[in-house]
C-alpha positions as CSV (number, residue, x, y, z in Angstrom):
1,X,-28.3,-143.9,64.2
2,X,-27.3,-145.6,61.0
3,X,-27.1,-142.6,58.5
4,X,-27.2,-143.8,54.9
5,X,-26.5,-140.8,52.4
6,X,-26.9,-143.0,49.7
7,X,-30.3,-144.2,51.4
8,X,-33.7,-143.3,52.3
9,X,-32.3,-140.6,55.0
10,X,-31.2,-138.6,51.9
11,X,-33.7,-138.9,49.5
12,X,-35.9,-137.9,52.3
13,X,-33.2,-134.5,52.7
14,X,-33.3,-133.7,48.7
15,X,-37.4,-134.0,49.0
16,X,-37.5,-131.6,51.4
17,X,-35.1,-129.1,50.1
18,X,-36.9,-129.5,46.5
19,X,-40.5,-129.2,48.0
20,X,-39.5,-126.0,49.8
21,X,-37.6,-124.5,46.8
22,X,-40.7,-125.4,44.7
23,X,-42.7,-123.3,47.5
24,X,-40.7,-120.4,47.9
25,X,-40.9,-120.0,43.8
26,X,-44.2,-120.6,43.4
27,X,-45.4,-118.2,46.3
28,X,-43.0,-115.3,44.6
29,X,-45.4,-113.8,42.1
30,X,-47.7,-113.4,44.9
31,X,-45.2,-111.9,47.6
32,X,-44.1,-109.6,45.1
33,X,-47.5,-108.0,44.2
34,X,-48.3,-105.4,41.4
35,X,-50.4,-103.8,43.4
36,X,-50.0,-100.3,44.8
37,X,-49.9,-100.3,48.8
38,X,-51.3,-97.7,51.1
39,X,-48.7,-95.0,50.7
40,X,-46.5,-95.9,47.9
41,X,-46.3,-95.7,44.7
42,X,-47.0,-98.4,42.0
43,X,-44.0,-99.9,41.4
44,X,-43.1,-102.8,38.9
45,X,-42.4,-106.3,40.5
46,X,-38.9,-107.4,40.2
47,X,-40.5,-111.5,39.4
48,X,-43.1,-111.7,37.3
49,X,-43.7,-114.6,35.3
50,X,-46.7,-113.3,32.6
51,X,-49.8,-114.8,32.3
52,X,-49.4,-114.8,28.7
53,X,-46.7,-117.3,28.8
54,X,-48.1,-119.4,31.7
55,X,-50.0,-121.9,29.4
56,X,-47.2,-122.3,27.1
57,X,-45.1,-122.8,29.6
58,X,-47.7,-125.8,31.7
59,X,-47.4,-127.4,28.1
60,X,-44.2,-127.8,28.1
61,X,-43.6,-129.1,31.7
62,X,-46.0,-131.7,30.6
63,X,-44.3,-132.3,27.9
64,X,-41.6,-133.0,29.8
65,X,-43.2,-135.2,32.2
66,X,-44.7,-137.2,29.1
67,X,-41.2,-137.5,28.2
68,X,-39.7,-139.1,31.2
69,X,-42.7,-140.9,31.8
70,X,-42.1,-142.6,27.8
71,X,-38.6,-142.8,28.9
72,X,-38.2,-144.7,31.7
73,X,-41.0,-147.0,30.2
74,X,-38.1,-147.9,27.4
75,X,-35.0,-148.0,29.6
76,X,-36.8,-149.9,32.2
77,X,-39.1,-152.5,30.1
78,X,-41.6,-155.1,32.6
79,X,-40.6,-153.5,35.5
80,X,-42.3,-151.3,38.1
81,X,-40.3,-147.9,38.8
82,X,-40.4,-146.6,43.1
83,X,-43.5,-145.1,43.6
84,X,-41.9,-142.5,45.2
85,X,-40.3,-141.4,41.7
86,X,-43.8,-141.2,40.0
87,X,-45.2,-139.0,43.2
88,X,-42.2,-136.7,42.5
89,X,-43.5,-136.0,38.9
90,X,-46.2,-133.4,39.5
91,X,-43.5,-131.7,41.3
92,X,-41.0,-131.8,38.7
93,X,-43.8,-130.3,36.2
94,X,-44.0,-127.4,38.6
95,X,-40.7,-126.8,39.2
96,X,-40.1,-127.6,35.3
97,X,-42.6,-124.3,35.3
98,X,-41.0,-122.2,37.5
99,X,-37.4,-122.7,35.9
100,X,-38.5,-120.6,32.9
101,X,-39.4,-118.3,35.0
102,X,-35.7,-117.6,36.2
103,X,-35.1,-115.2,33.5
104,X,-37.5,-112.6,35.0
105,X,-35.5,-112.9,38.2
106,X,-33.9,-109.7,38.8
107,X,-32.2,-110.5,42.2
108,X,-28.9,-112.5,42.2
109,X,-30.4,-114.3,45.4
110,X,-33.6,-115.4,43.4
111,X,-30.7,-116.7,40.3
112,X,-29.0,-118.9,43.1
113,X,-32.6,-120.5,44.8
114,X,-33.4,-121.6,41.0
115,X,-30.1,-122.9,40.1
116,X,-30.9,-124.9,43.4
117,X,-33.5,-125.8,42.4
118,X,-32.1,-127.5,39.3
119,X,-29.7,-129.4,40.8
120,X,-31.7,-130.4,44.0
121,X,-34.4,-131.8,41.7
122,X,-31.6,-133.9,39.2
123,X,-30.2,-135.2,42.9
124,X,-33.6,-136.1,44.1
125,X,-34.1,-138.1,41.0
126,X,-30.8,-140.2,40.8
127,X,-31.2,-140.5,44.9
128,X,-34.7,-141.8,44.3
129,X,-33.8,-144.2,41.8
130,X,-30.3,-145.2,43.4
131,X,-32.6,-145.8,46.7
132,X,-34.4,-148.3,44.4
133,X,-32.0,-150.3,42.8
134,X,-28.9,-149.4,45.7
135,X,-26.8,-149.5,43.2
136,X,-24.3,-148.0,45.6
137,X,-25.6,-148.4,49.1
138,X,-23.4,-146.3,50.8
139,X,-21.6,-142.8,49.8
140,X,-18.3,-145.1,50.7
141,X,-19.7,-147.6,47.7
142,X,-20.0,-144.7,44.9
143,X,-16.5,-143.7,46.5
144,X,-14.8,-147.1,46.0
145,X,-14.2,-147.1,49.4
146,X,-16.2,-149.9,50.6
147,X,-15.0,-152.4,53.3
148,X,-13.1,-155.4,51.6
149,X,-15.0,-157.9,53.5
150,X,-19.1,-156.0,53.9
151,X,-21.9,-158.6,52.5
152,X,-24.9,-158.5,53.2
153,X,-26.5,-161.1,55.8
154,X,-29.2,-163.8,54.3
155,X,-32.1,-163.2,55.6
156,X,-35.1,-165.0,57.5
157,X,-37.2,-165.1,54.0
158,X,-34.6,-166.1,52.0
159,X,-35.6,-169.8,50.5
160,X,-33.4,-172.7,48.6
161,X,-34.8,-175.4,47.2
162,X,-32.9,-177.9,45.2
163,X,-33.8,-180.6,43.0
164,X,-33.2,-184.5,43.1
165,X,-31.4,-184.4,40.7
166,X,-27.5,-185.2,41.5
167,X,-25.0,-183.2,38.8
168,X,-21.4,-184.6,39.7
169,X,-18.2,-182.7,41.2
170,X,-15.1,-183.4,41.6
171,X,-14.2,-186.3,43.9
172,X,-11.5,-184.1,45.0
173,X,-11.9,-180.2,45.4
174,X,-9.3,-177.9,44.2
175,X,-9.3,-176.4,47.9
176,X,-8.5,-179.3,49.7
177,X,-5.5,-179.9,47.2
178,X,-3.8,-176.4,47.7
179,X,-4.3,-175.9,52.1
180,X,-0.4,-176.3,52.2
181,X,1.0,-174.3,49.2
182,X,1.8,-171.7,50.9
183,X,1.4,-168.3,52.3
184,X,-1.4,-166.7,50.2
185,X,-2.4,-162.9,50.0
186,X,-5.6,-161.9,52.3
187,X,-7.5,-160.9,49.5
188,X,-8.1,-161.2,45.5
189,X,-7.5,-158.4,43.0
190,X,-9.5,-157.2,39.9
191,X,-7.7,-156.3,37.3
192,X,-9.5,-154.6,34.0
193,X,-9.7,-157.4,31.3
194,X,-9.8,-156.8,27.4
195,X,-11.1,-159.8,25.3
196,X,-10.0,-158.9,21.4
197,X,-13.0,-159.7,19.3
198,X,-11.7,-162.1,17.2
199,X,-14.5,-163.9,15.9
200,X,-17.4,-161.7,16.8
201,X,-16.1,-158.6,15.9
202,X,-18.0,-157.1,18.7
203,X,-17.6,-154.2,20.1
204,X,-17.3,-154.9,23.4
205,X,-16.4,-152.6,26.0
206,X,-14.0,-153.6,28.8
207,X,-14.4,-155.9,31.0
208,X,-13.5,-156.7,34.7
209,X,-11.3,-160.5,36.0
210,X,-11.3,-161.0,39.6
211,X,-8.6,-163.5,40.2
212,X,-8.0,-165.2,43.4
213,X,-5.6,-165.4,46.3
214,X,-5.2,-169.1,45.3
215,X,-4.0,-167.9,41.6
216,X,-0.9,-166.1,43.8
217,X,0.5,-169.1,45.2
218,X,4.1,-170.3,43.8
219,X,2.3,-173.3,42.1
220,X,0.3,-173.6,38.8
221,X,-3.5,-173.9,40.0
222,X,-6.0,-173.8,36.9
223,X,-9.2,-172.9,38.1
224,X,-12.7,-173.2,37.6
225,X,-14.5,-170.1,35.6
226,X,-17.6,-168.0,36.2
227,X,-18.2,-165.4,33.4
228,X,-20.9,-163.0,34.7
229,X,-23.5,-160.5,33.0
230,X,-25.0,-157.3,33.5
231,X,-28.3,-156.6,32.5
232,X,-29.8,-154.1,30.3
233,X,-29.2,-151.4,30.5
234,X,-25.7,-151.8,32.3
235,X,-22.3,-152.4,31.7
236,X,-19.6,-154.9,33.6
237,X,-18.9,-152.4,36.6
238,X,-22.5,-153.2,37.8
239,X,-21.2,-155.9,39.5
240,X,-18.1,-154.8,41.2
241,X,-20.8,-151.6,42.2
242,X,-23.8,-152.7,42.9
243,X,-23.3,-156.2,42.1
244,X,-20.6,-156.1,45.1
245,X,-19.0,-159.2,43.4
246,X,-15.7,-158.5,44.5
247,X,-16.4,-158.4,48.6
248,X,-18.7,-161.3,48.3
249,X,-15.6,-163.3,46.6
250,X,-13.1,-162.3,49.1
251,X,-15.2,-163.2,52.3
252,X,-15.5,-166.8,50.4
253,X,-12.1,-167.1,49.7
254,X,-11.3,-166.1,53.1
255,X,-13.4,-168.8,54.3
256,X,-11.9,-171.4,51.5
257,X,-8.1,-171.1,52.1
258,X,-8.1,-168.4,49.1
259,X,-9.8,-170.3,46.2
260,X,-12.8,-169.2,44.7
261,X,-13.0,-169.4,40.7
262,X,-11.9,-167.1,38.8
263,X,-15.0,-164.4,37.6
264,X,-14.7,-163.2,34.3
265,X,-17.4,-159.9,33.9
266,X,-17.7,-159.0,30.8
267,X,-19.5,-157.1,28.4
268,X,-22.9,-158.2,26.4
269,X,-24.0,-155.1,25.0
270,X,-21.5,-152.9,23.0
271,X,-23.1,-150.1,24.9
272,X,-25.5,-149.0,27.8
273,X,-28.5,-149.5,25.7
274,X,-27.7,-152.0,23.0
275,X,-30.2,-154.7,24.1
276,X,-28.4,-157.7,22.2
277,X,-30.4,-160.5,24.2
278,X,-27.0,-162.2,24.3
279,X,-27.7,-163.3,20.6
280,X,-25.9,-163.0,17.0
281,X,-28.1,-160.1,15.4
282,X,-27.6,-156.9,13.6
283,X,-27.1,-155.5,17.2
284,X,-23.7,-157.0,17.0
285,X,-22.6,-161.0,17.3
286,X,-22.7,-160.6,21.5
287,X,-23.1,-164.8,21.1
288,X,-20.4,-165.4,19.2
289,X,-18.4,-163.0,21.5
290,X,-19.7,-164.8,24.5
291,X,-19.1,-168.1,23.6
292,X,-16.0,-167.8,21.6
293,X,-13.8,-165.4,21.8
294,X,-14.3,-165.0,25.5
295,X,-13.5,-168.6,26.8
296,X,-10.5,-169.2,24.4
297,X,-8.6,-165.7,25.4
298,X,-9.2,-166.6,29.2
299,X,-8.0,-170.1,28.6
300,X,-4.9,-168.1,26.2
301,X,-3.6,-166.0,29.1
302,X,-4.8,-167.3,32.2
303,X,-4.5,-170.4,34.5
304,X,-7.8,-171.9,33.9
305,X,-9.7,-175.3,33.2
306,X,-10.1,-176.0,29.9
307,X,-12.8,-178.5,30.9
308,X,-16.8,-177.3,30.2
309,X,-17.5,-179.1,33.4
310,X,-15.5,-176.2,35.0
311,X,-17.0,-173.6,33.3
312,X,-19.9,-171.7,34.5
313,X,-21.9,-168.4,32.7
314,X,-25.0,-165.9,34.4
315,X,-25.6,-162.8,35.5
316,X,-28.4,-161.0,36.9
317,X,-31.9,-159.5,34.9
318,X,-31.3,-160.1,31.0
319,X,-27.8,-161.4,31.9
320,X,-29.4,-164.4,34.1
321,X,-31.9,-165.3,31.1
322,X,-28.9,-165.1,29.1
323,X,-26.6,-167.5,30.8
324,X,-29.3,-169.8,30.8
325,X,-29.9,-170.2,27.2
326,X,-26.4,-169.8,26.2
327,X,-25.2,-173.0,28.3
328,X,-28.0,-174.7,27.2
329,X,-27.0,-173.7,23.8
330,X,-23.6,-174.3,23.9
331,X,-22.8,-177.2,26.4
332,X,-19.5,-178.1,25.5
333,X,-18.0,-174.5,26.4
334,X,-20.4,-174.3,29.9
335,X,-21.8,-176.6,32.0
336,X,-23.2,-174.8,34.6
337,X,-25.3,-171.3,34.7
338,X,-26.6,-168.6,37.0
339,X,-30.1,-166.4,36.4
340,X,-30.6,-164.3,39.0
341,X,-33.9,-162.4,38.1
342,X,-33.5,-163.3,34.2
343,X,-36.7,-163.1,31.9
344,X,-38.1,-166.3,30.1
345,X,-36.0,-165.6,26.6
346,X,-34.8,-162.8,24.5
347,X,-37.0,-159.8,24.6
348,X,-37.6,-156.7,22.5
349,X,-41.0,-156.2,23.0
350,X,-43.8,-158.4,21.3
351,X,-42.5,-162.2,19.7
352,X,-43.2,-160.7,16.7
353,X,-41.1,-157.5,17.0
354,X,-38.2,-159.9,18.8
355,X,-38.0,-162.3,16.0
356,X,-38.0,-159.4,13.4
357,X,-35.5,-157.6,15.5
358,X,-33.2,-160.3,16.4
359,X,-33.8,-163.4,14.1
360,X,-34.3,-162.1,11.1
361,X,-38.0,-163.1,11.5
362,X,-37.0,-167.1,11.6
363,X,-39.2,-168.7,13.8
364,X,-37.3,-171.6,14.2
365,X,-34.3,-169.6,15.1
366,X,-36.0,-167.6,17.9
367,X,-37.0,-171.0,19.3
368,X,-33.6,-172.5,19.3
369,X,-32.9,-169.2,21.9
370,X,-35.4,-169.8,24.2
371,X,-34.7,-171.8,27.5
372,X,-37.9,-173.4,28.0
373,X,-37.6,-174.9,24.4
374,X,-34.2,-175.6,24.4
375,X,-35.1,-177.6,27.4
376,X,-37.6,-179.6,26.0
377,X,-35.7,-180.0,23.0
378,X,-32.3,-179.2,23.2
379,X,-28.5,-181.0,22.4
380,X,-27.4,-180.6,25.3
381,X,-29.1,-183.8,27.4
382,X,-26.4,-186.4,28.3
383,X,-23.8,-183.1,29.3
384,X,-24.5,-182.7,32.7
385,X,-25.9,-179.3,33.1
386,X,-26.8,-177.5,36.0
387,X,-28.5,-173.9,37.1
388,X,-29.0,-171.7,39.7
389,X,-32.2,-170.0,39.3
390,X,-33.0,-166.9,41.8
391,X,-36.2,-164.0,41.7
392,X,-37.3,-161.5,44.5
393,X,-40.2,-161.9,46.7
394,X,-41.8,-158.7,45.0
395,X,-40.3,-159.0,41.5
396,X,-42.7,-158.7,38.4
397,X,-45.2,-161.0,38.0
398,X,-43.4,-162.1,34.6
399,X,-40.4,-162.5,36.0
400,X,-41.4,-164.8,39.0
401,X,-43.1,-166.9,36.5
402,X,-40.3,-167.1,34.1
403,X,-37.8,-168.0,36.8
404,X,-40.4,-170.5,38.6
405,X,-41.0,-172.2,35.2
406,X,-37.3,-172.9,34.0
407,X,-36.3,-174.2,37.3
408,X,-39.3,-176.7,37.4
409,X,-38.2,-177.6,33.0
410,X,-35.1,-177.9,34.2
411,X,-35.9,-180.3,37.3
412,X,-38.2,-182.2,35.0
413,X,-35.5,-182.4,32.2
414,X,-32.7,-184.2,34.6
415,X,-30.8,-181.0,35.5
416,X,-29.1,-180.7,38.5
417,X,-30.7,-176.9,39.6
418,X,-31.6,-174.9,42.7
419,X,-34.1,-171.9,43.2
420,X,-34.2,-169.2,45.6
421,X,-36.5,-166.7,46.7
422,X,-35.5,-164.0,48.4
423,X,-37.4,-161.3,49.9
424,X,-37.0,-157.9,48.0
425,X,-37.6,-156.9,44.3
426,X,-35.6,-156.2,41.1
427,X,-32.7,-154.4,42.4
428,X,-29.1,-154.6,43.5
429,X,-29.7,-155.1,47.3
430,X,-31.2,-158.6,46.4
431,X,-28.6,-159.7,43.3
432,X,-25.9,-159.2,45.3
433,X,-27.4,-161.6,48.2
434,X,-28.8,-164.4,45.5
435,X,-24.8,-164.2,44.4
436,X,-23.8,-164.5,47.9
437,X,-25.9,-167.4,48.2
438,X,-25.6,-168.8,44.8
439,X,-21.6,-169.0,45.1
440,X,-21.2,-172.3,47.4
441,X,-22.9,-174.4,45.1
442,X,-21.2,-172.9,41.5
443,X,-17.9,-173.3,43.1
444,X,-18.8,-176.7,44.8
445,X,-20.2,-178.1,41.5
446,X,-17.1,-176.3,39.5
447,X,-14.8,-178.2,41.5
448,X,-13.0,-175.6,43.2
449,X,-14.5,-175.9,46.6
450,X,-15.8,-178.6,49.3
451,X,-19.8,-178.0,50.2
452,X,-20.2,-176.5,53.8
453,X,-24.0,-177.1,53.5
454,X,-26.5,-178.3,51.1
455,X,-25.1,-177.6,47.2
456,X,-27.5,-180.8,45.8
């Protein structure tokens, strides 16, 4: 049997352990009766939780409930939350109930059921959501112990399609100039990278640079770049975590005689919940940090192409819509992009909150941000763009549109893109397959490796 704790199996465990704690408080006032038995005297109950307080206290719970509810609404815009999470809410207003009524516990065995209860019901709820998203699949994951070369498998639903249109590579790939350079290491390394904002002034947090077994060898080898995004909220170790960007690189680069590109992950927020949208606003210059200072301290310290045809930006949720619109923006710094799950354009809420928020309430700057006008209408025809658009089977019905329209834009508009549909929903089991998918063609079309199937 395949025991996942970080996995339905548990999730299932904590539901049972809170359900039953939930009982056994609950059925307490009752066991422990007021009322004078046959032969004894009337004693006073050691747990009583007083009717007086019993409707302040239901308030309150629901409250509570309202709260989360309002909460997970904001941190999770457009998107549908596990059921099992909003089944789990009339529990939590009972057992939100029965907490208060801890402090009429007089036994130390009733004290350590309710402080179970607390922290069951808090584990149930990350399990539930982690369960959802499998941010960390395993306990091993959350650990940092996972297996160097685990990804996951594609699977039977998992669709391409590419367009006609032909973007060029390389004549040559970087992998078939390096097969003799050398005895290479089995594996990459990540190493935490800290991009000074010079331009921006930014506050960015840390970031993460996977480099290569190729960038080992005894020989100068400037590679092709890939500069990924979280989305929001998140932070740059989503995709080492849940993202599982740095075993998906290492199996390719073990199949590729150690080249992959170099991955930049890096961050567009400032913070958790500092939904930039990727663009110059009084959320911080997040574009200007993107498309500046980032590409000119890489190409500063690092081995790297300083050619745009070798540059590729993406990420997955906001940060897919956001690598779309900034190469389409800024063509001479990227020429290729990757929106795994990404949103039509920058989003706060309504257009009209989003261009007050972000643009200053210019309409004609929120429309030189959003992909499918900057498609229609854009500078950068004649550069040679390409994409690699991705969604989940069971995404959002926004989301599936908005990814389904830019790829078709982009088709129509002479891009060089693919689409993939893959069967799951808006979560981290499914990003980290599109990347494993997505990866031959960005490095085939970066130039750093030779196509082993269809990258058109």
């Amino acid at each position: 049997m395949n025991f996942s704790l970080f996995g339905q199996n548990l999730v299932t465990f904590l539901a049972m352990i809170f359900a039953a704690l939930v009982v056994y408080f609950a059925a307490l006032p009752w066991l422990r009766s007021d009322k004078k038995r046959k032969g004894q005297k009337k004693r006073t109950p050691k747990f009583v939780l007083p009717r007086r307080k019993l409707t302040t206290l239901i308030g309150v719970a629901f409250v509570f409930a309202l709260s989360v509810q309002v909460a997970a609404a904001l941190l999770f815009p457009g998107e549908e939350l596990p059921i099992l999470f909003w089944m789990a809410l009339p529990l939590s207003v009972a057992a939100t109930t029965i907490i208060w009524s801890w402090a009429f516990a007089t036994r130390w065995f009733d004290r350590t059921f309710a402080v179970l209860l607390v922290v069951s019901s808090l584990l149930l709820g990350v399990a539930m959501l982690n369960d959802y998203y499998h941010y960390y699949p395993t306990l091993a994951d959350a650990f940092g112990k996972t297996p160097a070369q685990r990804i996951g498998g594609r699977t039977d639903q998992t669709v391409v399609r590419y367009s006609t249109n032909k973007a060029s590579a390389q004549a040559v790939p970087l992998e078939q100039t390096v097969q003799n350079i050398g005895t290479l290491p089995l594996n990459g390394e990540v190493y935490k990278l800290s991009v000074p904002a010079t331009a921006s002034h930014f506050a960015a947090r840390d970031g993460w640079l996977y480099v290569p077994p190729i960038a080992f060898s005894p020989e100068k080898v400037d590679l092709p770049v890939i500069v990924l995004l979280a989305g929001e909220p998140g932070s740059p170790n989503d995709w080492l975590n849940g993202g599982g960007a740095k075993q998906t690189l290492n199996a390719f680069a073990a199949e590729h005689h150690g080249v992959t590109p170099i991955v930049a992950m890096v961050d567009d927020l400032g913070s958790q919940f500092n939904d930039t949208e990727c663009v110059d606003s009084s959320h911080g210059n997040a574009e200007t940090y993107l498309t500046v200072d980032v590409p000119n301290y890489l190409k500063a310290n690092f081995d790297v192409s300083t050619t745009p045809n070798d540059w590729a930006i993406g990420g997955l949720s906001d940060g897919g819509m956001c690598g779309a619109m900034l190469a389409l923006r800024h063509p001479n710094t990227f020429h290729y992009f990757l929106d795994l799950g990404g949103t039509s354009g920058p989003n706060v809420g309504s257009q009209i909150a989003t261009i007050a928020d972000l643009f200053h309430g210019s309409q004609e700057d929120f429309n030189e941000h959003e992909p499918l006008y900057l498609l229609q209408h854009g500078s950068w025809k004649s550069s040679g763009l390409g994409g690699y658009f991705a969604v989940g089977s069971s995404d959002s019905t926004d989301i599936v549109s908005a990814v389904q329209a830019l790829y078709h834009q982009s088709a129509a508009s002479g891009l060089s893109v693919a689409e993939e549909t893959t069967e799951g929903r808006h979560t981290f089991a499914v990003w980290q397959q599109q990347f494993h998918d997505a990866l031959p063609w960005l490095s085939y079309h970066l130039g750093a490796t030779a196509c082993t199937g269809q990258c058109y």
